[in-house]
Structures are given as C-alpha cells and as structure tokens.
RODO-2510 file (C-alpha; in nm, 4 decimals, decimal comma):
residues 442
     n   res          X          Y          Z
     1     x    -3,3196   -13,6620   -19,4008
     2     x    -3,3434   -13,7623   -19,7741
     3     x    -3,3319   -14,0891   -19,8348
     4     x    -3,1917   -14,1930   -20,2184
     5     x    -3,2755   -14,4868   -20,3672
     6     x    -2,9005   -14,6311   -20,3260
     7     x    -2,8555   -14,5795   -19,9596
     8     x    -3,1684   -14,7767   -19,9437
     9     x    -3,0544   -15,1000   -20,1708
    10     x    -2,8601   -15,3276   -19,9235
    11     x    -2,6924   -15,6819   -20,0786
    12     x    -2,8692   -15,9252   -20,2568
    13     x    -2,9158   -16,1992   -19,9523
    14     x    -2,6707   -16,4635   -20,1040
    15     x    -2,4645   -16,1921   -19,9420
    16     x    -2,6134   -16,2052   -19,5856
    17     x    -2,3305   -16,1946   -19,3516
    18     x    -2,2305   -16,4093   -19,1009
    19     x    -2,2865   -16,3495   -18,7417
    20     x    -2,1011   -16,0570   -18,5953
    21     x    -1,8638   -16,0861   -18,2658
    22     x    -2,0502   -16,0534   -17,9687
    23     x    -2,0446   -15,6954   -17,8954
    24     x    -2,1049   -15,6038   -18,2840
    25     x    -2,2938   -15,3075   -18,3790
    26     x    -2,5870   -15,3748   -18,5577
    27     x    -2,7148   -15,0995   -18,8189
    28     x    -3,1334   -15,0387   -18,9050
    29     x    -3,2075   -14,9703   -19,2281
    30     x    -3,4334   -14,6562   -19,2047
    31     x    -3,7997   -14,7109   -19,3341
    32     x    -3,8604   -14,6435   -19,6821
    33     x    -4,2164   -14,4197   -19,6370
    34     x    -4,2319   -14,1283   -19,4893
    35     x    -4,4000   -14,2031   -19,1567
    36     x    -4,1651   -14,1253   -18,8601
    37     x    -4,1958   -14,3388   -18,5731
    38     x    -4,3131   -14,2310   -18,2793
    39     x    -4,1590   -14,1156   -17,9321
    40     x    -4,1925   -14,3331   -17,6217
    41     x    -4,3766   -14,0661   -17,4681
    42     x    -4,6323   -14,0256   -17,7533
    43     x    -4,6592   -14,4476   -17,7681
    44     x    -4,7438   -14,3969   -17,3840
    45     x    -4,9956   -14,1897   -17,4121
    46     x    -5,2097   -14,3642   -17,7044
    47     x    -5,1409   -14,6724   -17,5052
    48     x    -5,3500   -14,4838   -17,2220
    49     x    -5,5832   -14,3502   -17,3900
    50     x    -5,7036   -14,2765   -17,7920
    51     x    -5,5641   -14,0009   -17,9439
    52     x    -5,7760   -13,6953   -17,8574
    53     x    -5,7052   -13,3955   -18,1069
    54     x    -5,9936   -13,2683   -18,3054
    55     x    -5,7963   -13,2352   -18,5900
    56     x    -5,6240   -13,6090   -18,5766
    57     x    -5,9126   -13,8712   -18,5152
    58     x    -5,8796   -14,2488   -18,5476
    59     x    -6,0722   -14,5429   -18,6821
    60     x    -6,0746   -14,9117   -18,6198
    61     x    -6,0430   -15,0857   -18,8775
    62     x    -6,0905   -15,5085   -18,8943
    63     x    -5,8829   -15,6854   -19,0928
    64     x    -5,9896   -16,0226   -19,1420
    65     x    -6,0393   -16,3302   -19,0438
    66     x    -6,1513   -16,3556   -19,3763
    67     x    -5,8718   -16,1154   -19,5588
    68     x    -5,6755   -16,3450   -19,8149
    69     x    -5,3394   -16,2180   -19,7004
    70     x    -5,3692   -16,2937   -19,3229
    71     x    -5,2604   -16,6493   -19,4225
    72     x    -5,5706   -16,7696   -19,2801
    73     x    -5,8473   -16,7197   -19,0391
    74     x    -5,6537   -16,3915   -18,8058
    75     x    -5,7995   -16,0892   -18,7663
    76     x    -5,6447   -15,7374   -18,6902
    77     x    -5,7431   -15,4827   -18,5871
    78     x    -5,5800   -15,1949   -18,6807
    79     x    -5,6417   -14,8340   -18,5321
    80     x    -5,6250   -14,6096   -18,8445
    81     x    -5,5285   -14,2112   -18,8803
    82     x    -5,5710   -14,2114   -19,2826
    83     x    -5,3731   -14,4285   -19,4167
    84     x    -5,1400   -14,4974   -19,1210
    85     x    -5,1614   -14,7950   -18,8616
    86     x    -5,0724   -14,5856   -18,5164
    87     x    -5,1870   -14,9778   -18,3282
    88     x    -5,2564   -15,2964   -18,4151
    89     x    -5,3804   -15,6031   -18,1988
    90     x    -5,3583   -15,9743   -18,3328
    91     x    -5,7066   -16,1943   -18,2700
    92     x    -5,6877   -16,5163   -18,2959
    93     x    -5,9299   -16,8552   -18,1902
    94     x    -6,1045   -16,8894   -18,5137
    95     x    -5,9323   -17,1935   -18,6197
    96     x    -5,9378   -17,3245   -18,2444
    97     x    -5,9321   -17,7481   -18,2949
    98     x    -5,8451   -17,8057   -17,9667
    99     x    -5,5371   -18,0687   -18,0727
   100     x    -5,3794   -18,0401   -17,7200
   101     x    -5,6539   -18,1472   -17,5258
   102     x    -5,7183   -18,4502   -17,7803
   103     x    -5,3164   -18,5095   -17,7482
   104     x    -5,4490   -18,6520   -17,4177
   105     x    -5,7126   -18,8586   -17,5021
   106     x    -5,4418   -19,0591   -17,7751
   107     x    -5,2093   -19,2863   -17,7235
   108     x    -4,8086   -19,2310   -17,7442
   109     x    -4,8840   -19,4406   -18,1243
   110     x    -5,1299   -19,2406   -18,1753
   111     x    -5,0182   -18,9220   -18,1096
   112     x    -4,8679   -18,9004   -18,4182
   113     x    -5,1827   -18,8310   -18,6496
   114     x    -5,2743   -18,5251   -18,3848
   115     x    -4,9614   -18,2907   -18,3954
   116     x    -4,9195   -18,3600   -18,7462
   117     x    -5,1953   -18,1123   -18,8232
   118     x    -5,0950   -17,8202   -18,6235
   119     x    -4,8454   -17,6683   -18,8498
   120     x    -5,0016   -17,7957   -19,1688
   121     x    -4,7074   -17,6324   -19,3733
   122     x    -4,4469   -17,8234   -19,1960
   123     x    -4,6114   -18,1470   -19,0383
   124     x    -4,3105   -18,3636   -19,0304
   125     x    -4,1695   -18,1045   -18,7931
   126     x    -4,4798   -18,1656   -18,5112
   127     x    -4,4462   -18,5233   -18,5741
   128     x    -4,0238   -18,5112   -18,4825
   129     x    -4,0739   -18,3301   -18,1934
   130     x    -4,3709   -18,5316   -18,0451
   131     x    -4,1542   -18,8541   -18,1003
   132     x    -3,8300   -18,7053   -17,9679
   133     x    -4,0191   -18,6316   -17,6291
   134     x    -4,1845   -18,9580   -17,6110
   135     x    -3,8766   -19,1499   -17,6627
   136     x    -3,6903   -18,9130   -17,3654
   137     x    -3,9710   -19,0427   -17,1282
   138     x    -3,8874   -19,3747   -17,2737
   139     x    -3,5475   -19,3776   -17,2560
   140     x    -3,4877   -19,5483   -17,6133
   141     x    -3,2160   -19,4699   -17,8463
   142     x    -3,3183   -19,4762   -18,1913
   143     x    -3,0718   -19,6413   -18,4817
   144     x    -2,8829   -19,4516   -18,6135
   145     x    -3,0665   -19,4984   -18,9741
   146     x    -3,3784   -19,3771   -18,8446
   147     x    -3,2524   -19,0466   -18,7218
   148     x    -3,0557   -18,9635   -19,0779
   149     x    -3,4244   -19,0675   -19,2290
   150     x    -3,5857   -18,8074   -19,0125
   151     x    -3,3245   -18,5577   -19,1102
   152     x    -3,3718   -18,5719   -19,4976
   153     x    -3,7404   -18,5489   -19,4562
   154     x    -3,7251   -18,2580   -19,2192
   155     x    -3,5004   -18,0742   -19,4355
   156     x    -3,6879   -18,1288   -19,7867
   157     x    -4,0248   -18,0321   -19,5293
   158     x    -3,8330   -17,7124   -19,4693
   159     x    -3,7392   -17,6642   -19,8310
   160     x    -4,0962   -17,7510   -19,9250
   161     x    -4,2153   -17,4676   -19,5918
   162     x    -4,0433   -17,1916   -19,7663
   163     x    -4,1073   -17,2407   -20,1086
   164     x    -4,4870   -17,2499   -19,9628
   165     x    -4,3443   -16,8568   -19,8084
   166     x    -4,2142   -16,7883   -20,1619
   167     x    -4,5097   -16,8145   -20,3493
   168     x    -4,7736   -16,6654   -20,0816
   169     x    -4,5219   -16,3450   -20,0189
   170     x    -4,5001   -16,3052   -20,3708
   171     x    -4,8693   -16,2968   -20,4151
   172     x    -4,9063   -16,0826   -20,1701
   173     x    -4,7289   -15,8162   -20,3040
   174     x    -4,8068   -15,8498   -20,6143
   175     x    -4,5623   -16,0747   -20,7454
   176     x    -4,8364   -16,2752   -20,9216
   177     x    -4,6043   -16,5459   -21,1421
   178     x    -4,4516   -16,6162   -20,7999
   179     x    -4,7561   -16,7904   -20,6209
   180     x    -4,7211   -17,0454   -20,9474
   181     x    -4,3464   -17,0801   -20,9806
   182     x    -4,3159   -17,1427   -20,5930
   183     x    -4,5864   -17,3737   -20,6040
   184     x    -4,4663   -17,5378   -20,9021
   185     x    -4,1493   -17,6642   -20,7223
   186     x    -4,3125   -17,7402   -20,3727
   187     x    -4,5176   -18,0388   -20,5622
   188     x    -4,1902   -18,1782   -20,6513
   189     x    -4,1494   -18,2233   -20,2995
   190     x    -4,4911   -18,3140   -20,1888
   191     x    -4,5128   -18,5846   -20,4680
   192     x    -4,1727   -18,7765   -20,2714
   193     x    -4,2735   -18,7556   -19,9756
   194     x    -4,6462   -18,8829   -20,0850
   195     x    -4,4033   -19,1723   -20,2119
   196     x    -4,2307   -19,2661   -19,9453
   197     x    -4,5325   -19,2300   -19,6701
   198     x    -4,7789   -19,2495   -19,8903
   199     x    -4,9560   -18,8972   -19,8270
   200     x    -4,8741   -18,5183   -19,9391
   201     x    -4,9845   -18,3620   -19,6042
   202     x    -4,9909   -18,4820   -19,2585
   203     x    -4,8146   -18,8079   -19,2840
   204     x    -4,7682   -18,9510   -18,9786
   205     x    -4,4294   -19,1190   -19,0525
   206     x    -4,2105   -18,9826   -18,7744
   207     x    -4,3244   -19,2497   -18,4785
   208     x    -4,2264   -19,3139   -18,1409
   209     x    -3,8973   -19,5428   -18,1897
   210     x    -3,8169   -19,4408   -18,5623
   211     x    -4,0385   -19,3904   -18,8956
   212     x    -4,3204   -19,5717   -19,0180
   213     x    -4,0757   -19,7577   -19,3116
   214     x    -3,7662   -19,7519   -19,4730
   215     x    -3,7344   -19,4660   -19,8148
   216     x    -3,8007   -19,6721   -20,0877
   217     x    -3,6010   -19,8247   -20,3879
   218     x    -3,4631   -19,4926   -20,5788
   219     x    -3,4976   -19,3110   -20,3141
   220     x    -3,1247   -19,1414   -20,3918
   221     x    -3,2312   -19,0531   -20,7346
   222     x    -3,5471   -18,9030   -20,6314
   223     x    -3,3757   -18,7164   -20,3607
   224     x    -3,0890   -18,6039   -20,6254
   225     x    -3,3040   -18,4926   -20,8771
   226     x    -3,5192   -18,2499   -20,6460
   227     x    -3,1660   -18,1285   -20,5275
   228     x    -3,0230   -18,1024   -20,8969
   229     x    -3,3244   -17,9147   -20,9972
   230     x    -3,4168   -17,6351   -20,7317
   231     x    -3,0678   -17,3754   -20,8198
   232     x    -3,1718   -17,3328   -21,1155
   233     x    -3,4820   -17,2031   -21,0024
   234     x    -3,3654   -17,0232   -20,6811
   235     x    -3,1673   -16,8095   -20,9496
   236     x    -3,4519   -16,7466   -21,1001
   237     x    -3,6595   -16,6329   -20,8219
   238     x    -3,3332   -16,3939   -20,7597
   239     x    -3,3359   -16,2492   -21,1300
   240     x    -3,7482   -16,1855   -21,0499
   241     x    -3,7582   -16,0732   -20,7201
   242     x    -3,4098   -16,0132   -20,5423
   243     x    -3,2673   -15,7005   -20,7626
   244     x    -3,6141   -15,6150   -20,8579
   245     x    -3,6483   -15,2494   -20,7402
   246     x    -4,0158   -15,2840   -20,6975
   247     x    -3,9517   -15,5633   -20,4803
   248     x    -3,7365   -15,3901   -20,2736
   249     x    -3,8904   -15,0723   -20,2396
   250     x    -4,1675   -15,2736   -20,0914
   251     x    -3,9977   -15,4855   -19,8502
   252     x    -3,6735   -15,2634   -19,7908
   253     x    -3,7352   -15,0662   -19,3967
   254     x    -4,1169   -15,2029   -19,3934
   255     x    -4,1918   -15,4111   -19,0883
   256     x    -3,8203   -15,3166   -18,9056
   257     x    -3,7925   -15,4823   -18,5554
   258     x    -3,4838   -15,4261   -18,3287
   259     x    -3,2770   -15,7360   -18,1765
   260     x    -3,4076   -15,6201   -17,8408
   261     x    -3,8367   -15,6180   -17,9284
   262     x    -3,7484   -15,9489   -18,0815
   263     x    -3,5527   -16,1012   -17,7435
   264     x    -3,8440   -15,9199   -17,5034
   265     x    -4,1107   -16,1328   -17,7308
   266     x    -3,9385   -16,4735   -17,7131
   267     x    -3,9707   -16,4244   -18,1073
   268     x    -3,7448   -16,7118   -18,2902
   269     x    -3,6521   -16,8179   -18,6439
   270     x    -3,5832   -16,6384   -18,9281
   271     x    -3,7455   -16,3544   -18,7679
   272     x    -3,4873   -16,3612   -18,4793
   273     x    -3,2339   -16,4414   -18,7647
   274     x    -3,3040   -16,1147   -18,9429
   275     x    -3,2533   -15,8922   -18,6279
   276     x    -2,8718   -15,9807   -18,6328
   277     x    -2,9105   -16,2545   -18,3730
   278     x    -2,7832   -16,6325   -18,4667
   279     x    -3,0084   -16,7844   -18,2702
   280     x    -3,0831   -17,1889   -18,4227
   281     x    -3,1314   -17,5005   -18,2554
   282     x    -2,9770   -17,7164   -18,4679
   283     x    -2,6521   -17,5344   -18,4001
   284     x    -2,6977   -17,4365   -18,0450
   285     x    -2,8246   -17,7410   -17,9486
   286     x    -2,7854   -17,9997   -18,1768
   287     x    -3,0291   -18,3315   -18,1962
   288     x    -3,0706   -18,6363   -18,4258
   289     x    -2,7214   -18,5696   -18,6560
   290     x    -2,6751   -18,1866   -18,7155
   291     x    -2,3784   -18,1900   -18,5180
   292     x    -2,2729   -18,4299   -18,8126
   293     x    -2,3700   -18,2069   -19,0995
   294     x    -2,2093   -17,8621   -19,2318
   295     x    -2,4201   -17,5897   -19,2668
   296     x    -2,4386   -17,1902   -19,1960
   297     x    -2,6977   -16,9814   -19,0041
   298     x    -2,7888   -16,6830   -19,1620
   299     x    -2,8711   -16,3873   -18,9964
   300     x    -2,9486   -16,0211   -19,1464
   301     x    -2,8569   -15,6670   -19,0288
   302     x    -3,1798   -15,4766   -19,0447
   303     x    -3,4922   -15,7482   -18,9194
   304     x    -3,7077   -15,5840   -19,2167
   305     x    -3,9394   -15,7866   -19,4353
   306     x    -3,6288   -15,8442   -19,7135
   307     x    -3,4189   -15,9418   -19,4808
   308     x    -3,6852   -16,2080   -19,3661
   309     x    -3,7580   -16,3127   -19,6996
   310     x    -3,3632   -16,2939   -19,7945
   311     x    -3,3409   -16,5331   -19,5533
   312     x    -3,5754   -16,7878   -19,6091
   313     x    -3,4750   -16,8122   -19,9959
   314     x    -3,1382   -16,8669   -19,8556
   315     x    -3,1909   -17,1142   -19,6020
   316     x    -3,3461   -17,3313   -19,8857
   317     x    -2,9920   -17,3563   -20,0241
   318     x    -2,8576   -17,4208   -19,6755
   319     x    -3,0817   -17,7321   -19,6361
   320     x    -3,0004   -17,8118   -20,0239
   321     x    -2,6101   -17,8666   -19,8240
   322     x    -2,7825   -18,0977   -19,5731
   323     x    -2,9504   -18,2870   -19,7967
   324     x    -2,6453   -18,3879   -20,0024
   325     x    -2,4667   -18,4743   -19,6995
   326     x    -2,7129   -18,6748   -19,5841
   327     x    -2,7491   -18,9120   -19,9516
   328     x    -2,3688   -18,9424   -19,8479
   329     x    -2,3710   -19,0690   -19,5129
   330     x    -2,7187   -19,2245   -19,4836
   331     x    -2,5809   -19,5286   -19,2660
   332     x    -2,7675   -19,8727   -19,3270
   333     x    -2,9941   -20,0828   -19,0511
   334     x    -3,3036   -20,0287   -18,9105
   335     x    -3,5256   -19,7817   -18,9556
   336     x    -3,6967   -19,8326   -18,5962
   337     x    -3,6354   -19,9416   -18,2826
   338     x    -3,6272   -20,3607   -18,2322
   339     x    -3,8220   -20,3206   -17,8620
   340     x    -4,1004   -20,5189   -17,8625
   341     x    -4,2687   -20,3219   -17,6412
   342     x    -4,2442   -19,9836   -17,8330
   343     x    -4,2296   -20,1713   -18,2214
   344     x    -4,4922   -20,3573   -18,3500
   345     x    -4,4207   -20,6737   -18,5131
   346     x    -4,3238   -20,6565   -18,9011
   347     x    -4,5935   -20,7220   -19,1387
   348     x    -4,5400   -21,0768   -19,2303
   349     x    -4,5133   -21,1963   -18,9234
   350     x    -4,8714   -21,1668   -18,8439
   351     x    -4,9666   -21,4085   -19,1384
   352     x    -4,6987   -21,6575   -18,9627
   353     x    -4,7546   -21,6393   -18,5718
   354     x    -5,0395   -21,6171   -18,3260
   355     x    -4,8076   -21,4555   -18,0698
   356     x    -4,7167   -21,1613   -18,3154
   357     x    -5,0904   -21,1173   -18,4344
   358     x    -5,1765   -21,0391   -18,0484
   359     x    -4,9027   -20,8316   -18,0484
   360     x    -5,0226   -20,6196   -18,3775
   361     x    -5,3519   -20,6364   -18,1955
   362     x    -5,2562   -20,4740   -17,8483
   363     x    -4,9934   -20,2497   -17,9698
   364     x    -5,2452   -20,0674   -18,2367
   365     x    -5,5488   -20,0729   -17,9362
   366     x    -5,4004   -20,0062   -17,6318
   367     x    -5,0605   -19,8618   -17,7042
   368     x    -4,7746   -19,9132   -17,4891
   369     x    -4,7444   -19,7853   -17,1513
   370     x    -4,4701   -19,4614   -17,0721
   371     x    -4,2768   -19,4061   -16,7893
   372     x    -4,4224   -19,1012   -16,5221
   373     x    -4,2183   -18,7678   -16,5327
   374     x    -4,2248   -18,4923   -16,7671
   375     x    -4,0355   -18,3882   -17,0506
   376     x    -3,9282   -18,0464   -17,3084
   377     x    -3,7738   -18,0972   -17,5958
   378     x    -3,7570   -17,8451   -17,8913
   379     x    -3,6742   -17,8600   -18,2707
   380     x    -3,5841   -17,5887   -18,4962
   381     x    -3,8935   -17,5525   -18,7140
   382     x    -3,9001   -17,3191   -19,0861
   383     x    -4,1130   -17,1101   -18,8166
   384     x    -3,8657   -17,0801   -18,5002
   385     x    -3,8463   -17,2830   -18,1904
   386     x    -4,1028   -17,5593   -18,1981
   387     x    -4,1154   -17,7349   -17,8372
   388     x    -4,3690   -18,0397   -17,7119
   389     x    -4,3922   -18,0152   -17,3162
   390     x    -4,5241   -18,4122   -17,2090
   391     x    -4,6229   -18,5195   -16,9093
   392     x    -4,6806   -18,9151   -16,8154
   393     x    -4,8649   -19,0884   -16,5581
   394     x    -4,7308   -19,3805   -16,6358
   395     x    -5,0281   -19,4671   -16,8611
   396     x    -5,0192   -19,5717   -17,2255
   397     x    -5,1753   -19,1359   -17,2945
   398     x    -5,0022   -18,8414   -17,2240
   399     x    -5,1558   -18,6747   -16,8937
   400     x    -5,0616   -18,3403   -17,0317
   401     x    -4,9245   -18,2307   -17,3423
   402     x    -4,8734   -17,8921   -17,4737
   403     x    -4,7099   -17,7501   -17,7595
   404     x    -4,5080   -17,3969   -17,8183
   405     x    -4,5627   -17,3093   -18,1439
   406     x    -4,3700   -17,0522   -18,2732
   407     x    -4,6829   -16,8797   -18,4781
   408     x    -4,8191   -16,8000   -18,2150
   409     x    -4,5564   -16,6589   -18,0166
   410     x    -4,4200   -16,4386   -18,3522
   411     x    -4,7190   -16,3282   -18,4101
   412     x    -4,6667   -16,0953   -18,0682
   413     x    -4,4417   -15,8857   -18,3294
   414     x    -4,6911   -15,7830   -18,5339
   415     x    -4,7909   -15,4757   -18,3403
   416     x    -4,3907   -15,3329   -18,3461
   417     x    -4,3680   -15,4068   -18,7030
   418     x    -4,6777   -15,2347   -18,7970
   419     x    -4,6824   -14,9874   -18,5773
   420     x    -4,6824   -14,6248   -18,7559
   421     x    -4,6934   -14,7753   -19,0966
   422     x    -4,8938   -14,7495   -19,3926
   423     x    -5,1190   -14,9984   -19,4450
   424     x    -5,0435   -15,1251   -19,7312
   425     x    -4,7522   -15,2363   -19,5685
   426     x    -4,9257   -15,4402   -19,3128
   427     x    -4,9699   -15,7049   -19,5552
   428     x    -4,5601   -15,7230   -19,6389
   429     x    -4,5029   -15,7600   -19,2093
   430     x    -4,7760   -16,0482   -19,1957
   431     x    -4,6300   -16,1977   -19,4556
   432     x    -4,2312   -16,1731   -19,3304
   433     x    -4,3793   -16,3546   -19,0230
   434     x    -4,5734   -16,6523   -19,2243
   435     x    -4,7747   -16,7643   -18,9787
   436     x    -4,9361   -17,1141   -18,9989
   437     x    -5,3122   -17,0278   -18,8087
   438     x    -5,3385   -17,3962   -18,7883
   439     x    -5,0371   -17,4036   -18,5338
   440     x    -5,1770   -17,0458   -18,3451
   441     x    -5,4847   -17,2242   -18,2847
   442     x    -5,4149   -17,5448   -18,2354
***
C-alpha cells in the first residue's frame, strides 16, 4: 500500500487526545520507510539461528559506547542486512559506579548526596524518592510546606529534564539550532535552583524530614518569570519542529511499539504514554499534593518517536499548570520536620548552646537510627516509574537499598523499536527513549 504524505501527518501534539474508554481501539500509524516488518515465524527463526541465505548475509555492527547519540556510554549492537537493523541488543556497565552498594555504607542523612547522581538529568527526583522511603520506615509526616516545596522543584526538574530531551533529540536529527535554544531555557532553570540550594546539579536538598531550607526571598518572582517566559518559546519550538515536514517524516512510524510490547517490558513514562496507555503515578497514585493540583496525562495513539517527543514538549506545559498552582497555594510553616531526632538543630543555635552543638555533632557523624522492616515507594520521574526498595536493620545505614530506574528498564524496548529499521533511524528510537546511562548503571 501507498502511503501519501497526508495519511502520514497526524495532529500537532497540543492535540494529543485524552485517554480512550477502556476497551478503545487504538490505531498504529504505519512506518514511514519501506521496510516491512517481519512475521513471527521469520523473527523465530533469526532468533534461533543467523540468517542463512547466500544471497542475504548479515553483519554486526557496534554502535558505541562512544557514539555521540547513544546519550552516553551504551553500546549496540546491531545485526545489519545493508542498511537495515533485522536485531539489536542493548550493552550496558560502562558507566557502572556502583551507587547501590555505597547506598549502604551511608547514612539515612547521607543518603542524599548518593542517589542524587544516578539520574543526573533529574536529581531532585532520586533525592524525593530516597526521602519518601526513609520517612515510611520512620513513620514521620512531613509539614505540609515542605511537601508543596518538593513539588515546585520536582516539577521545574521535570521542565528542566525535557527541555534537556528537546535540545539532544533535536541534535540528533539534525535539528542543530535546537540543542542551543533548548539549552538556552534549561539554564534558566538550573540558575534557580543553584539559588535556592546553592548548586546546578545534584543538590542534595530533598532530606529525610523535609528540604535542606526554605526558597528564598523572591522566590515567587523567580518562579513567575521562568513560568511567564517558557510559552513563548514552546511556540516556538512548535513553529520549528512540530509542522516541520522534515521533522515529521523523520519521527512519524519510526521506532512504533504496541501497548502490549510496552506492558510485557514493564516499560513506563512517556513511552507507556505514547502507546495509548494513561499510565502516571501522580494520578494513579497520588503522593506529596498531586491529588491537590489539576493537571492532564497525555497519552498518544501510535507509541512512535513523535508521539514520544509530542509528549514530552507537552508535558512541559502540563507542569507549567502545576507550577502556578503551587505559587498559589504554597501554605506557610516549616520547611522540615521539628523531631529532634531526625532534624538537626537550626544554625544559630549551635553558637548559643552546648547541648545543640552535640547535637549538630552526632546528627552529621552518626546519623540517626531507622526502624527494621522494609519499604517501596515510587515517584513518577520525566523517565517513568522511579522506585527506591529500603531495607533497615534498625541501624542508622540502610541494610539494602536498591533502586528501579526506569532507563534501564525502557531501554528493554530498544530491540522492538529498532527492529527491521533503517539505521538511520536507530538514532530517532534511542533518542524517543532518553535514557540517562548514569541511572542504567548506577
């Protein structure tokens, strides 16, 4: 079947549609090449064994770990016949820090400055989650000030996340001005969160019991003007990339994965999202204040790379909503916990009192001690399902902590969306997946 170019154009994803009744029939987009995908019994049998025809030989092929558009140190490899990818296997371990296994030689306080550098794209994210499980086994409640403080920075993280996927997919694929323009606006954000923590990267202000301190004076403006500013340029990212029929031809039916490869893989985010499936955690199974906050999950119809990008641009208007509501409601208090055990004492106090100086002192060297029993909690990271598994002893370290980082579990898709491909689309399905390596590896 002919395919013309406007059977092929679907809406521009400010037009994304809302989740279908259960039962709803979900229509693929056929690819936009002119490789056919193969038949179950032909996938069988190069699954057995290579493909044995004189007259249709394969090559392996290694791409990366050192390949500029596998978003870091992964490698593929790719089994090749000419220009088309018949398998593909993710390798990964290059980047392989070990942060887990450290998680359990740090204290609870300490913890903190560990997960932070998994997902280097979104560290604010590692550091929620790792304090959300710590305070289960603790069984604190934060105040209510501290959670609407981790909200806005989570949000403007995930704003900051996939303005990061702007720019990379668009250099990528050629889209040159948008690895600038994307960056550009991600600095904004970077440059308020270096002022209220006092770092660009890998902060550490999420803590067991609330945040390190309060946002600082002008904190609303600040917030405001980052919010005022980024429609203007998400229309502009639409007028260069959106309706840009280069653009689409590359992205439009390349990397296609069906609802049901994406449920078998435990694949979640906007990856799930663009299969069709509403599938968030902030919805499903709301923590800190979403169930306070109006927003929409947007899903596609086709799980292609647009829709994966189409999503991403517009969840960054979505969290745009949150943010807003949150300068609106952010209640007033404290920003941590008051529990002397859990809280060290507040700055001034040292230079006042011996007692609160050997408090300082054994809070900051020995920790505090958790609880025994085990806990999973997950957050809904700009990359899917992000859970921390902990496990106390009763000790003031974690006897066994273990992240899931959805990286590395997306990155199982990679051999459906490439499979029977050209190559030069393999670069467009890596990059609808955005993997952080940092996070794979941990």
């Amino acid at each position: 079947m002919t395919i013309t170019p406007d059977e092929t154009v679907t809406d521009p994803p400010r037009a994304l549609r809302t989740p279908e009744p259960a039962g709803g029939q979900l229509h693929r987009l056929p690819r936009l090449n002119s490789v056919l995908r193969m038949s179950e019994v032909q996938a069988a049998e190069l699954a057995d064994q290579p493909l044995e025809d004189e007259n249709d030989q394969t090559m392996l092929v290694n791409m990366g770990p050192s390949h500029p558009s596998t978003h870091g140190v992964l490698r593929l490899m790719l089994e090749m016949d000419g220009e088309i990818v018949r398998r593909s296997k993710p390798i990964i371990g290059y980047l392989h820090t070990g942060m887990e296994k450290t998680g359990e030689s740090l204290t609870y306080l300490q913890g903190g400055t560990n997960v932070t550098r998994m997902d280097y794209a979104s560290p604010l994210f590692n550091e929620l989650v790792f304090s959300l499980a710590t305070e289960q086994l603790l069984d604190v409640e934060i105040p209510p000030r501290a959670t609407w403080i981790r909200m806005l920075m989570c949000e403007m993280n995930r704003i900051a996340s996939h303005l990061l996927f702007m720019a990379t997919n668009g250099m990528d694929l050629g889209a040159v001005s948008m690895m600038i323009y994307g960056w550009r606006e991600r600095e904004q954000v970077l440059r308020f969160f270096e002022k209220v923590s006092g770092l660009r990267m890998n902060h550490n202000y999420i803590r067991p019991g609330g945040v390190a301190a309060d946002l600082p004076d002008g904190w609303r403006d600040d917030v405001l003007f980052l919010m005022d500013m980024l429609p203007p340029r998400l229309e502009e990212y639409d007028i260069l990339m959106t309706g840009q029929p280069i653009w689409r031809e590359r992205l439009q039916g390349v990397g296609v994965l069906s609802p049901e490869e994406a449920l078998a893989l435990s694949v979640t985010g906007p990856v799930l999202r663009s299969t069709g499936i509403a599938r968030d955690i902030r919805k499903d199974e709301p923590y800190l204040a979403y169930d306070e906050v109006d927003f929409d999950v947007l899903v596609g119809s086709y799980g292609d790379s647009y829709d994966c990008y189409a999503i991403r641009l517009n969840e960054i208007r979505e969290s745009i909503r949150i943010v807003r509501q949150i300068v609106e409601n952010m209640p007033k208090g404290d920003y941590r916990v008051q529990d002397t055990k859990v809280t060290p004492p507040p700055r001034t106090r040292i230079d006042e009192s011996m007692e609160a100086l050997i408090h300082h002192f054994k809070i900051f060297t020995e920790g505090f001690k958790v609880p025994e029993g085990e806990v999973y909690v997950a957050v809904e990271s700009p990359r899917g399902e992000l859970g921390c598994y902990l496990v106390s002893d009763g000790s003031a370290v974690p006897y066994r902590m273990h992240i899931r980082a959805p990286s590395l579990v997306n990155l199982q898709c990679l051999p459906h969306k490439m499979a029977d491909g050209l190559v030069a689309d393999a670069v467009a399905s890596i990059s609808s997946v955005d993997p952080i390596m940092g996070e794979v590896d941990r």
